[in-house]
N, C-alpha and C positions, 0 to 999 in steps of 0.2 A: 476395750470398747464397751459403750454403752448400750444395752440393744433395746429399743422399747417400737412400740406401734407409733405411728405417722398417724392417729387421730385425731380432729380437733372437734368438739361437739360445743362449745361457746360459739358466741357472735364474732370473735376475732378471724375464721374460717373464711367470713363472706371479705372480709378486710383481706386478709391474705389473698382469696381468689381475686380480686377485683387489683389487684398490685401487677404493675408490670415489672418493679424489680423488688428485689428483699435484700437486704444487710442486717446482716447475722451477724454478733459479735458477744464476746464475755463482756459483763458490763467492767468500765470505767478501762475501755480500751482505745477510746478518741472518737467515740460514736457521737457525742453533743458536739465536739468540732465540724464534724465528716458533716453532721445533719443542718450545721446551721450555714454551714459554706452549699453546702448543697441545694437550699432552702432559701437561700440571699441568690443564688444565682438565679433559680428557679424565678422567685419574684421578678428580679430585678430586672430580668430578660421581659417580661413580660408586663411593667409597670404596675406592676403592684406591691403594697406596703407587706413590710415582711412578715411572715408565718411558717408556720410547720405544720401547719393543716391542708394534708391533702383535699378536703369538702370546699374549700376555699379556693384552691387553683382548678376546681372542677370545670373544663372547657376551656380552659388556659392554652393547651396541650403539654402541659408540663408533663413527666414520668409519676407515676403514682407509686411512692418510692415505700416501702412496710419497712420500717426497723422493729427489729426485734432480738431477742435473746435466746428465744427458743428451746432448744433443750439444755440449756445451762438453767434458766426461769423453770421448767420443767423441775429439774434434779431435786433445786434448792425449795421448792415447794413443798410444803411438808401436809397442807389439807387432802385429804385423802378425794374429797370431792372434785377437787382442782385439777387431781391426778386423774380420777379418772377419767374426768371430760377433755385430758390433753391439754388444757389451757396453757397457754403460749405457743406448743407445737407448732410449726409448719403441716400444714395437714400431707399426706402421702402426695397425690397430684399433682400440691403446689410444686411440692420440694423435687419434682421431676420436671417439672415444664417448666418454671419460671428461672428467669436468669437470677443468681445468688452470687454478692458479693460477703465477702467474707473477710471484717476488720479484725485483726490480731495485735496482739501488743506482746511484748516480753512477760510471760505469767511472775516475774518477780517484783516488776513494777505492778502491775496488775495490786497484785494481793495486798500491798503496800497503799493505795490509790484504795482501793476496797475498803479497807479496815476505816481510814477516813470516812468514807460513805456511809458508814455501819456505826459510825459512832462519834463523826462529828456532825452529821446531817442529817440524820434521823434519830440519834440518842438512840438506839434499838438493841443496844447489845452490849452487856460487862464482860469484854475479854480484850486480852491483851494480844499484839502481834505476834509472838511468837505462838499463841494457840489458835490465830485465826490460820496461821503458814500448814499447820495441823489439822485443821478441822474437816472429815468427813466430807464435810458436804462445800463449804466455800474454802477448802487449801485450795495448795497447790497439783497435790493428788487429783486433786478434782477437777483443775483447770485440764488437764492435760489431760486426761479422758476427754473430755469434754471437745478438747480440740482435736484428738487424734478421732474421734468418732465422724465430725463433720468432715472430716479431710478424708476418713476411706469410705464416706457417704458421697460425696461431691468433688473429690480430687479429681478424675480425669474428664469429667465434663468438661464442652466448648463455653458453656454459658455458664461459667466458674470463675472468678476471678478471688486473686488474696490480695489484701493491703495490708501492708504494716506501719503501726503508728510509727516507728522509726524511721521507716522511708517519705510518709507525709512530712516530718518534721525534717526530713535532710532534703529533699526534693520535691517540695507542696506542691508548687505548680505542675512539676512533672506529675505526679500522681493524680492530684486532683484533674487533670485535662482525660487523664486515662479513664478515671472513674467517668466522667460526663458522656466520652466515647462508648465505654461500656453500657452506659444506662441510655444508648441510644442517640446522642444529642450530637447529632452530624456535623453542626457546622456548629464552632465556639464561638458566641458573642463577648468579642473582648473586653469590649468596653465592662457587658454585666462582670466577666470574669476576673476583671482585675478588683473591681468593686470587692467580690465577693471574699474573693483572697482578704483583703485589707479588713472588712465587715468581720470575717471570720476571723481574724488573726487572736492568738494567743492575750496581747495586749488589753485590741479592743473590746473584747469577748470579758476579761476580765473587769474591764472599766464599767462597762455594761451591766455585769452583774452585780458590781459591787452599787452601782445605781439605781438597779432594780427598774430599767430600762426592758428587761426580758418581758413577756406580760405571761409568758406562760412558767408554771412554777418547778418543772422541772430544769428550768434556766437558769433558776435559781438559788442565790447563795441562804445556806443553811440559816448563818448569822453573821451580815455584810462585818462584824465585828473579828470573825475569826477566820484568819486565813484559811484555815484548813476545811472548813465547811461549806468552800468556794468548791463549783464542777470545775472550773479552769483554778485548780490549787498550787501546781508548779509545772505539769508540762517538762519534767525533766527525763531526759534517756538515762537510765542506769542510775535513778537517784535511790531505788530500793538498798543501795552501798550504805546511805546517810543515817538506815533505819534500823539496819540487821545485823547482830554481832555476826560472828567466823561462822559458829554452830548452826545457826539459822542458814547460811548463805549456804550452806555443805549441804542441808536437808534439800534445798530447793534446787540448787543444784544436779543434786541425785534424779530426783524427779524429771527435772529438762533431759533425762538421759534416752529417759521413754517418750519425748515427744518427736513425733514424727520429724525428721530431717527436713524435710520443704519447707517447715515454718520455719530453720535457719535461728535457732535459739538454745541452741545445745550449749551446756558450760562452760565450754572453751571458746564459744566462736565470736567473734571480736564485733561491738556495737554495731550495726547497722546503718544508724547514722553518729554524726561527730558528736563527742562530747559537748556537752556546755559547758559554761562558767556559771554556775550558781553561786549568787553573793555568799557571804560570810553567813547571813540572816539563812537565809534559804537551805545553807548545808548545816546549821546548828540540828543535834540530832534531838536534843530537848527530850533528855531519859524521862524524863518525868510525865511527860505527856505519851511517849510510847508503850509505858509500862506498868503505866496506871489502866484499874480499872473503870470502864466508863458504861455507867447507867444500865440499869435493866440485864435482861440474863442473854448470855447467848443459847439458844438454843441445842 
């Protein structure tokens, strides 16, 4: 477990307190899906053009929904000034009184989906997969604290909820109707919510960004030229197999051993939701691109 103080001394404090609900999640765990299906519904119920700016649905009555990453953004910050002022934290109060959803993903896709981020979308980092599966601070050591910390922080709360990208991707509707129930939204407007499903879908989410249709630039693809520096990159359950020899899969493995059972991602226990069929294209493992170094230092 990770133990640190629940203080937040930045401007993000007043944004957390002013939030009727929070989604927590390790990044690149289906959180730009979860937020744009959430965000298309939000609008659409209420005819307006689409955003992800809570200041913009102000008086709408929409949920004033915080995403954030919190103490995983915490761990990985390495400015000391950052640290002290808590920056990302949920501050103590929040993290007791407000309802907390909480997105997860299988930590092997995860770090696999990361490493991309790290260094096809931002150029931020020379290191290869098999040292990011390692690293201190963003493995998969690290994932798993990280998750077993929020889970005996918020596990038996009523106003607790876990999603797993694997159960969005086998049962979207089901889930996502749960999530809207959760975040308070009594009665579901069909008509917005079938919209929003379709808006948000895998597909057109990718078409979108490969258009540069998002306005906001976290929507956006790295370089519409290179698949992998797409936020919607492949969307595949258990595609982390395409990327990691035996030796890597053992390590990470190991690891899921310590993570808490309710998240349902221990070694052995069998996908969540069904396989896909990834084209021929999309399972090419492309050594040369996993195993090269790329740009700038890891820290």
């Amino acid at each position: 477990m990770i133990e640190v103080k629940r203080r937040n001394w930045t401007s993000q404090a007043r944004l957390y307190s002013q939030s009727d609900a929070i989604v927590v999640s390790v990044p690149k765990s289906g959180r730009t899906w979860l937020r744009v299906f959430l965000y298309s519904y939000f609008c659409r119920s209420v005819n307006r053009e689409f955003t992800i700016s809570n200041r913009k649905l102000a008086g709408t009555g929409a949920p004033k929904v915080m995403f954030t990453h919190d103490l995983c953004s915490y761990v990985r910050n390495r400015k000391l000034k950052f640290r002290l002022l808590g920056k990302n934290l949920i501050p103590s109060r929040v993290s007791r009184t407000k309802p907390i959803l909480l997105l997860v993903r299988d930590p092997r896709d995860v770090i696999v989906s990361y490493f991309f981020q790290m260094t096809r979308r931002g150029n931020q980092y020379r290191v290869d997969l098999p040292e990011m599966i390692r690293h201190p601070r963003f493995g998969v050591n690290s994932i798993v604290e990280i998750l077993n910390t929020w889970m005996a922080e918020w596990g038996t709360r009523k106003d607790f909820k876990v999603i797993r990208y694997e159960d969005c991707r086998s049962h979207t509707e089901a889930v996502f109707r749960d999530v809207l129930l959760f975040l308070g939204i009594g009665e579901i407007d069909e008509a917005s919510f079938h919209h929003s499903l379709q808006f948000s879908s895998f597909e057109n989410m990718k078409k979108m960004e490969s258009a540069r249709q998002f306005k906001n630039k976290i929507l956006s693809a790295g370089n519409v030229e290179d698949p992998d520096s797409y936020k919607t990159r492949r969307g595949i359950v258990g595609g982390f197999k395409d990327y990691l020899g035996p030796a890597d899969i053992r390590y990470m493995n190991d690891a899921l051993t310590r993570l808490d059972q309710r998240f349902g991602y221990g070694p052995e226990a069998k996908d969540r939701a069904s396989m896909q069929n990834p084209s021929s294209e999309e399972t090419d493992m492309r050594p040369e691109i996993i195993r090269q170094k790329i740009k700038v230092g890891m820290p």
